[in-house]
C-alpha positions in Angstrom: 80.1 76.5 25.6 79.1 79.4 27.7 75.3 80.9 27.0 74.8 78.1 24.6 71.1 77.3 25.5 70.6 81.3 26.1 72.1 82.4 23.2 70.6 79.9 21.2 66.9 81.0 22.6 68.0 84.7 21.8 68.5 84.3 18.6 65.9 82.3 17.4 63.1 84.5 19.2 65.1 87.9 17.2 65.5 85.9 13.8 62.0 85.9 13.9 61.5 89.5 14.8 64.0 90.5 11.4 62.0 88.2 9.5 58.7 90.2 9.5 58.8 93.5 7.6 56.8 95.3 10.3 56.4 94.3 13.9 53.0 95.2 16.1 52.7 95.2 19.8 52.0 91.8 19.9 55.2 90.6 18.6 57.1 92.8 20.9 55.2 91.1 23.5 55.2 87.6 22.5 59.0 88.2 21.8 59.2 89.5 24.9 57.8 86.0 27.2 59.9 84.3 25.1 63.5 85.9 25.9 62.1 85.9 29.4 61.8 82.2 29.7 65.2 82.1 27.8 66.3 84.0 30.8 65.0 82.1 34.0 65.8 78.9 32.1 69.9 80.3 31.9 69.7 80.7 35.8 69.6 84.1 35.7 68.0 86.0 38.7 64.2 86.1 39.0 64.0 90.3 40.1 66.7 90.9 37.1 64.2 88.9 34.5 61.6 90.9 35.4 63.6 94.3 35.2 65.6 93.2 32.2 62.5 92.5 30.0 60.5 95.6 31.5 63.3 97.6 30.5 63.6 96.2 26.8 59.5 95.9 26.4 59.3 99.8 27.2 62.0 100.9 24.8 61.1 98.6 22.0 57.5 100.0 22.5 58.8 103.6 22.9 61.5 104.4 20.4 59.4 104.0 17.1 60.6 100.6 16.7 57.1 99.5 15.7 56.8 102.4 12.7 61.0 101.8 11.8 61.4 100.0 8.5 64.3 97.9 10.7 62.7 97.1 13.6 64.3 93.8 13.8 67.9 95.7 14.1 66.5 97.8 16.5 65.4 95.5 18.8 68.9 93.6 18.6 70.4 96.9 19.5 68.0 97.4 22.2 68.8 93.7 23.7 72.6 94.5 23.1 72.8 97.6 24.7 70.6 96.0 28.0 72.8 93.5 28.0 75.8 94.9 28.2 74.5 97.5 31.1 73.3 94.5 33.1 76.2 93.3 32.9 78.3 96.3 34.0 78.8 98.2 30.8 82.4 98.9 30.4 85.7 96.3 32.0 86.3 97.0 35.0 90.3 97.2 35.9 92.1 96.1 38.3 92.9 98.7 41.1 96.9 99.2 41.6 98.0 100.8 44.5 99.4 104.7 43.6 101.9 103.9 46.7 103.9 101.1 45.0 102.4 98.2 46.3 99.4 96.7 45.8 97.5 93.9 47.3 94.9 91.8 46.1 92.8 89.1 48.6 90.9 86.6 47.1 88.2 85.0 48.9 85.5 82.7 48.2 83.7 79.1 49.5 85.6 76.1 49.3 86.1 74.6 45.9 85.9 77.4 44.1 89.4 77.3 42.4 90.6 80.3 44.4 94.6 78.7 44.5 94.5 78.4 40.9 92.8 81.3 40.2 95.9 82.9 42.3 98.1 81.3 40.0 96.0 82.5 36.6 95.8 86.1 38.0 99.7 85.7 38.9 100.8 84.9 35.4 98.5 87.3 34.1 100.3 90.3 36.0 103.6 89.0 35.4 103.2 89.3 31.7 101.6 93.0 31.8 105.9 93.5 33.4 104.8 92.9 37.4 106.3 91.4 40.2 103.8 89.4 41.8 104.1 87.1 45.0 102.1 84.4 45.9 100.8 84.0 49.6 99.6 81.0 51.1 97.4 82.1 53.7 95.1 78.3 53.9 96.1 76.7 56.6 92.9 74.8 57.2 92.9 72.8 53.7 95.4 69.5 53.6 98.5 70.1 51.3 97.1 73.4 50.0 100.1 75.2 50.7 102.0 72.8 48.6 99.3 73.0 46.0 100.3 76.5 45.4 103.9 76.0 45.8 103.6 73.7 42.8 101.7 76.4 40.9 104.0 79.3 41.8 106.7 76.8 40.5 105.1 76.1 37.3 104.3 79.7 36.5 108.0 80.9 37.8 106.1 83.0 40.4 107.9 83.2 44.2 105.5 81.8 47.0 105.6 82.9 50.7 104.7 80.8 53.3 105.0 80.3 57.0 103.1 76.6 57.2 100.4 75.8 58.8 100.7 77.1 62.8 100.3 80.7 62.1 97.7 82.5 61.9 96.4 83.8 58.6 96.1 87.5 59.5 100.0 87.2 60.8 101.0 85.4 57.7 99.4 88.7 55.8 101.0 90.6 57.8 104.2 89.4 57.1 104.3 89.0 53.5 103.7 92.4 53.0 107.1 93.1 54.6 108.6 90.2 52.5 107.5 91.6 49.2 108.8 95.3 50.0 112.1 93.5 51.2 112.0 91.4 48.0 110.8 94.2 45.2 107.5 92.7 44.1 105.0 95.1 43.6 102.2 92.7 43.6 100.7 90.5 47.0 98.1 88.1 45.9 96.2 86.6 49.1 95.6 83.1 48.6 92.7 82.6 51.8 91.4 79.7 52.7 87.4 78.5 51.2 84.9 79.7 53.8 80.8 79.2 53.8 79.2 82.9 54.3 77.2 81.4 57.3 80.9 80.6 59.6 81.1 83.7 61.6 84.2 82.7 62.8 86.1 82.4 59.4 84.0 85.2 58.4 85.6 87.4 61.2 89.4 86.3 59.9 89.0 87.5 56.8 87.6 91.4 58.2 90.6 90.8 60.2 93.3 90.6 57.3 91.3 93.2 55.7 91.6 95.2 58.6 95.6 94.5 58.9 96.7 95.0 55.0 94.2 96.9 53.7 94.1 95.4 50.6 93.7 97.4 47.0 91.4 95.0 45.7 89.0 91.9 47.7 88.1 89.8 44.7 85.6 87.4 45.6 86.2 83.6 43.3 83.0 82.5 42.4 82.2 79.0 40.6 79.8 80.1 37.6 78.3 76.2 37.5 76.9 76.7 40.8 73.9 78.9 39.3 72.1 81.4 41.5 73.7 79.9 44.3 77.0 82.0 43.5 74.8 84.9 43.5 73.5 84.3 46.5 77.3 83.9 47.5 78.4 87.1 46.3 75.8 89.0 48.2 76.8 87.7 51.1 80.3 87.8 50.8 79.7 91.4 49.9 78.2 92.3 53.1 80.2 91.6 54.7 83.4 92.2 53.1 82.9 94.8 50.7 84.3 93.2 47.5 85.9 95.2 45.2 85.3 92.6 42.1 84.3 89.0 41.1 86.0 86.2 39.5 83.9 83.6 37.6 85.4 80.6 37.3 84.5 77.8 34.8 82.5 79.4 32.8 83.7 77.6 30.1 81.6 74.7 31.5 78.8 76.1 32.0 75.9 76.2 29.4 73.5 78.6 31.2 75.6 81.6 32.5 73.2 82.8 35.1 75.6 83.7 37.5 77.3 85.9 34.4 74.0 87.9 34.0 72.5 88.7 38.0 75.8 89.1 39.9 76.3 92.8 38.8 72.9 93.8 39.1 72.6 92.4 42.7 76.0 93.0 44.3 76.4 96.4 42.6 80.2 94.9 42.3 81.3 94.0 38.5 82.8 90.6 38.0 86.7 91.5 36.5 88.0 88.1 35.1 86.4 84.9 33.9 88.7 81.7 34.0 87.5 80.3 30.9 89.6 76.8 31.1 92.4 74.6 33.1 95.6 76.3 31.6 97.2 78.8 33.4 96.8 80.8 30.6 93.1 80.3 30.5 92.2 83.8 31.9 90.7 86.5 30.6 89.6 90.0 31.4 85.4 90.5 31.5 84.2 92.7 29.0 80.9 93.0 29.2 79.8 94.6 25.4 81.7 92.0 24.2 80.0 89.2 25.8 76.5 90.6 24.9 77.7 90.3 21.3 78.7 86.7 21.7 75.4 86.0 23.2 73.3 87.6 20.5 75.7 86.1 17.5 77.2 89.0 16.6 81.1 87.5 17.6 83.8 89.1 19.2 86.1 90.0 17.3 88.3 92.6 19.6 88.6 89.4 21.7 89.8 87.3 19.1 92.5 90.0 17.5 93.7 90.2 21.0 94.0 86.6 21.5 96.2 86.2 18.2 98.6 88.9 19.2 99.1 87.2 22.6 99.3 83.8 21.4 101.8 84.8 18.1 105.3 85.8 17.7 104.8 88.6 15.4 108.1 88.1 13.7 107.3 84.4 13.0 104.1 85.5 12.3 105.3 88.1 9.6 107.9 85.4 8.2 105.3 82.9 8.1 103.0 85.5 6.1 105.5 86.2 3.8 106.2 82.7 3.2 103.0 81.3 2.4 102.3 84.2 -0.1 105.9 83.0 -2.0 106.1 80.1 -4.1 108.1 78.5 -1.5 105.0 77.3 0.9 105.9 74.0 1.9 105.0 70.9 4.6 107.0 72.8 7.0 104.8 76.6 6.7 101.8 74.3 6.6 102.8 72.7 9.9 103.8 75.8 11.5 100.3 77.7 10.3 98.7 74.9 12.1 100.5 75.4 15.4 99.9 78.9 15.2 96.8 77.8 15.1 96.4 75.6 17.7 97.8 78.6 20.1 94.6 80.3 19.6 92.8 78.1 21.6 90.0 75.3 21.2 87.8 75.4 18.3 84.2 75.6 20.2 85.5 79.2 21.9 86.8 80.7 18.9 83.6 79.8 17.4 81.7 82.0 19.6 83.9 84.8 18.5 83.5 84.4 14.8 80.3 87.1 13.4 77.0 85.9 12.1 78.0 82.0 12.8 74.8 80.2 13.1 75.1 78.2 16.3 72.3 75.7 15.2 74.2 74.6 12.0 77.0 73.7 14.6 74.7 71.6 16.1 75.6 68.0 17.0 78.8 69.0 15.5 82.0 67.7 17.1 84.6 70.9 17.1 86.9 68.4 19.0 87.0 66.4 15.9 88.5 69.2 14.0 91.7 69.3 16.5 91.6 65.7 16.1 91.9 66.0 12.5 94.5 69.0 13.1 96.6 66.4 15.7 96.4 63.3 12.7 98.1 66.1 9.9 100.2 67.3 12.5 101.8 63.5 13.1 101.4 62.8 9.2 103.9 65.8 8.2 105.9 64.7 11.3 106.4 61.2 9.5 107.7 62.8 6.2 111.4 63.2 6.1 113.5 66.6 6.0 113.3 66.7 2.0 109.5 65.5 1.4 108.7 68.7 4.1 110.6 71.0 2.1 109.9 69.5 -1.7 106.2 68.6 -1.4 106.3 67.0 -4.9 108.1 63.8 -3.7 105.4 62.8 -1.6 102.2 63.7 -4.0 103.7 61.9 -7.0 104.7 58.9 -5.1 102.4 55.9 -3.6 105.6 54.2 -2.2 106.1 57.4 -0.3 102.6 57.7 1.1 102.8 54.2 2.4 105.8 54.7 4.4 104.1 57.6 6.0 101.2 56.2 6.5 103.0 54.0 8.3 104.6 55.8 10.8 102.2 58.2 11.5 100.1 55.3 12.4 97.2 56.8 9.9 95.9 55.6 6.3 96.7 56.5 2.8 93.8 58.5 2.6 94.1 59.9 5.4 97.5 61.1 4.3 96.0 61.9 0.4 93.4 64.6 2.7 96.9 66.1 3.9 98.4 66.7 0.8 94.9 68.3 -0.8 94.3 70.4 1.9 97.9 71.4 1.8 97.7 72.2 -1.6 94.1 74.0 -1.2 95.8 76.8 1.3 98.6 76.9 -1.3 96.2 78.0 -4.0 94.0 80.2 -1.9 97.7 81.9 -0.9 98.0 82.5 -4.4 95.2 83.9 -5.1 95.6 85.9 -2.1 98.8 86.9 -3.3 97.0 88.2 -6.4 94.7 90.6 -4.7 97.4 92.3 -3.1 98.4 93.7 -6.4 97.1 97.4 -7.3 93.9 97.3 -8.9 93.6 93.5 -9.7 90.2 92.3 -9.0 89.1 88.9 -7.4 85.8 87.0 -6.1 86.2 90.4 -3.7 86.5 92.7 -6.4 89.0 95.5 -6.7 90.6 95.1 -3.1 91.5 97.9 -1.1 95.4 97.5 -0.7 
């Protein structure tokens, strides 16, 4: 989970803060040392420690915080708001081309997922109504070209290439041409991994800048390497002038260092984060949002958005409507569990959900509870047309239970569990259902709608 030690640290050391009625100098201070080592130990960059917690320490001490009767919420807003401005403050977009066609170069040291990133990026454009094209401009790596061949094909994204005896800059060249010929209105450069110290390779990609003039240079940057992918950016900057960053697998990585210095060194925001291996798995950096997931405070913009992406909003509706009718059966149950499942795994829509306390999560499989999900998902399976549709014939009969059991290769409890949770949701639905009505009160009280 990404900031997990970090956010953790964080807050813990502002829990402590909201707990005292009154806050003095010293606990500013003390508070202060602490997110500081919370800091350095998440990788982030020594100089933007130091600025970060000046910055904080000076308006905690210089707003009235210490004479507010919520100085605990004002220091989390203070944190928040540094946060996010370290980080860049608002998204940063992608720049399209006003002339029709734009082109995006992505660069970056060897192993950094730049080819699947291509593909991530690729997808992602296609379904905002583009017409991206692939271009395999490695042809250094073995079987790279037909790595991205296979991801162009598995995307349904056309991939130009020209093999492995022409020179990058010319293939560049040339697929510019293709894609006018061709009506995409997208290029995405796939370059070959380069260290920032090989002049040579260095001088390749100034020269395919030089030739295409591409809209946007995003530099792919592996988030587990640390400080050493902001070391990496500022080279690459240098000498490229990189429009943007891409953090990939930031998923995997606990710290988030990389997440927190390469905007305040490079000057350059990062755009995207790949935040797992699915194509799909690629989303658009916003940076108030990720302070609030690393303070606690969820993200909930992130997660609406998600759901609308991941749901068909006339299944959706139907499915609403169903389990809010006396008709909710084994089938809605199984399909409210796919939805689901779209959303994503469990341990990043955790970090979305407000005021969850990541320390009562600790030591707490979240894979378990796909698991779980995977076991109901094969014990409805096992139930024939009629049990799905008339629940009763399975809860009243043992024979029944065995025989599903059976071939969902689970136990009678196990399949007992189904049926109660199945009938839980079907009483919270009810109740649900109840609230909807004009003026009826509930455990909410007189609901709104």
């Amino acid at each position: 989970m990404a900031f997990e030690g970090l956010s953790s640290k964080l807050q813990d050391t502002i829990r402590k803060l909201k707990g005292k009625g009154k806050l003095s100098e010293k606990d500013i201070k003390d508070a202060m040392r602490e997110v500081k080592l919370a800091l350095l130990e998440a990788d982030v960059n020594y100089k933007v420690v130091k600025d970060f917690v000046k910055n904080v320490s000076e308006k905690c001490l210089g707003n009235g915080v210490l004479q507010s009767l919520t100085p605990g919420q004002q220091v989390i807003k203070i944190v928040n708001d540094e946060l996010t401005s370290l980080m860049g403050n608002s998204e940063s977009k992608l720049e399209f081309s006003t002339s029709g066609l734009t082109v995006i170069m992505l660069v970056g040291l060897q192993g950094a997922g730049k080819t699947t990133m291509g593909g991530k990026l690729a997808l992602s454009l296609k379904r905002k109504n583009k017409k991206p094209l692939l271009v395999a401009c490695d042809v250094y790596r073995p079987a790279a070209i037909k790595q991205l061949q296979v991801v162009g094909k598995q995307i349904e994204v056309p991939v130009f290439t020209m093999g492995d005896k022409v020179s990058p800059v010319d293939i560049a060249k040339a697929s510019i041409d293709f894609a006018r010929e061709n009506g995409n209105n997208v290029v995405i450069l796939d370059t070959a991994g380069r260290l920032h110290i090989d002049e040579n390779l260095m001088e390749e990609l100034q020269n395919m800048k030089l030739s295409v003039k591409p809209d946007e240079i995003m530099l792919v940057v592996d988030s587990m390497t640390g400080q050493d992918a902001v070391n990496v950016a500022d080279s690459f900057n240098s000498q490229l002038d990189i429009t943007g960053v891409i953090l990939t697998k930031l998923d995997g990585d606990t710290r988030g260092g990389a997440a927190l210095s390469i905007k305040a060194i490079t000057g350059k925001p990062i755009k995207f984060v790949g935040s797992g291996e699915k194509m799909n798995d690629l989303e658009v950096f916003y940076p108030d949002r990720m302070a609030s997931r690393i303070l606690g405070m969820g993200d909930v913009l992130s997660l609406i958005e998600k759901a609308q992406d991941s749901f068909d909003e006339n299944e959706a509706k139907e499915l609403s409507n169903r389990m809010l009718s006396q008709e909710f059966n084994f089938d809605d149950y199984l399909a409210s569990m796919q939805q689901m499942k779209k959303l994503g795994p469990l341990n990043k829509i955790v970090e979305m959900i407000p005021g969850l306390n990541k320390k009562e999560l600790q030591g707490v499989d979240l894979s378990q509870g796909e698991k779980q999900m995977g076991k109901s998902e094969a014990i409805i399976k096992s139930m024939t047309a009629a049990e799905r549709k008339h629940p009763n014939l399975v809860s009243g009969s043992s024979s029944r239970k065995k025989r599903i059991a059976n071939g969902s290769g689970t136990l009678v409890q196990q399949v007992n569990k189904v049926i109660k949770d199945f009938e839980m949701m079907k009483k919270f639905m009810k109740q649900a259902k109840g609230f909807q009505k004009p003026g009826k009160k509930g455990m909410f009280g007189k609901m709104p709608f």
